[in-house]
C-alpha positions in Angstrom: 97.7 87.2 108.4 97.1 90.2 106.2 98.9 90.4 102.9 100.2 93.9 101.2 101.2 93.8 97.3 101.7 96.0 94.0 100.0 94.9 91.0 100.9 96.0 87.9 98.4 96.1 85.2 98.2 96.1 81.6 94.8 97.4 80.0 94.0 97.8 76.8 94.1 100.9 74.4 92.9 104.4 76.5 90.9 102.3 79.3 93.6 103.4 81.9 92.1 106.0 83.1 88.5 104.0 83.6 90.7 100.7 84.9 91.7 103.0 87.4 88.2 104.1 88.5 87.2 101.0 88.9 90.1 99.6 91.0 89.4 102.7 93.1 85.6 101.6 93.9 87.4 97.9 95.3 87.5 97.9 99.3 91.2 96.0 98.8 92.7 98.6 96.4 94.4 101.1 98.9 95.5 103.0 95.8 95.5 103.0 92.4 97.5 105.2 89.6 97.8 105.5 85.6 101.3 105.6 84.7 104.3 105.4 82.3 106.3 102.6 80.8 105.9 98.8 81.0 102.5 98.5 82.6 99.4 101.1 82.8 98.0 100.9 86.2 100.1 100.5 89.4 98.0 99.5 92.2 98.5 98.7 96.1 96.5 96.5 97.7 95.9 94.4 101.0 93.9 91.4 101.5 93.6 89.0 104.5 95.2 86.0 103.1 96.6 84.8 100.0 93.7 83.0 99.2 91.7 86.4 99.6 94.2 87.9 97.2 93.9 85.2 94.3 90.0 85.7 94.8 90.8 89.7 94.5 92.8 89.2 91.3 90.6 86.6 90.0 87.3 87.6 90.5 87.8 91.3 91.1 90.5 92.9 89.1 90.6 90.4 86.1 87.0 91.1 84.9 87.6 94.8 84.6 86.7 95.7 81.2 90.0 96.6 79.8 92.3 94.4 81.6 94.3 92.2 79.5 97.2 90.8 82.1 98.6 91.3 85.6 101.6 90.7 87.3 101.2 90.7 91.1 104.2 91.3 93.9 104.0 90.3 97.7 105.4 92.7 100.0 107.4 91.0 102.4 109.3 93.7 104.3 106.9 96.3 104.9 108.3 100.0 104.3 109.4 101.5 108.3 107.6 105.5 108.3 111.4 106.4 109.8 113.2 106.4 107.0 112.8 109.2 104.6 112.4 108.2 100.5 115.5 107.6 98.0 118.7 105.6 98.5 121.7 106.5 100.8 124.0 106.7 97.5 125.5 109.4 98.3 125.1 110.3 101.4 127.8 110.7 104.6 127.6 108.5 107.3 
């Protein structure tokens, strides 16, 4: 079974950038981005189990130098390609 989830990373001081290069190199990271607000990195991953995702976080993501914390989310609906972006507030049915 093949597992899909965001992690959201906090790095220290100016290592973004670099955190994000590295997560980049990592076969699992699918993508990767520096951003705004509560965390510094936003990346998507996918693994083959859960076990191959605490291995990921543990010995992969965790011992980039300027990581300080993660918090990790399991997709469990996957997104359909149908539907186009943004809520339906709003719109006529």
């Amino acid at each position: 079974m093949s597992i899909q989830a965001y992690v959201f990373v906090e790095c220290t001081l100016g290592k973004a950038t670099r955190v994000v290069e590295a997560l980049m190199k990592m076969p699992e990271v699918a993508t990767a981005h520096a951003v705004t607000g509560a965390y510094d990195v936003i990346a998507f991953v996918r693994a083959e189990s859960a076990a191959a995702l605490g291995d990921l976080l543990s010995s992969g993501i965790h011992r980039v130098p300027g990581v300080l914390k993660t918090t990790t989310n399991v997709v469990v609906e996957p997104g359909r390609a149908d539907k186009s972006p943004g809520s339906d507030r709003g719109r006529r049915v």
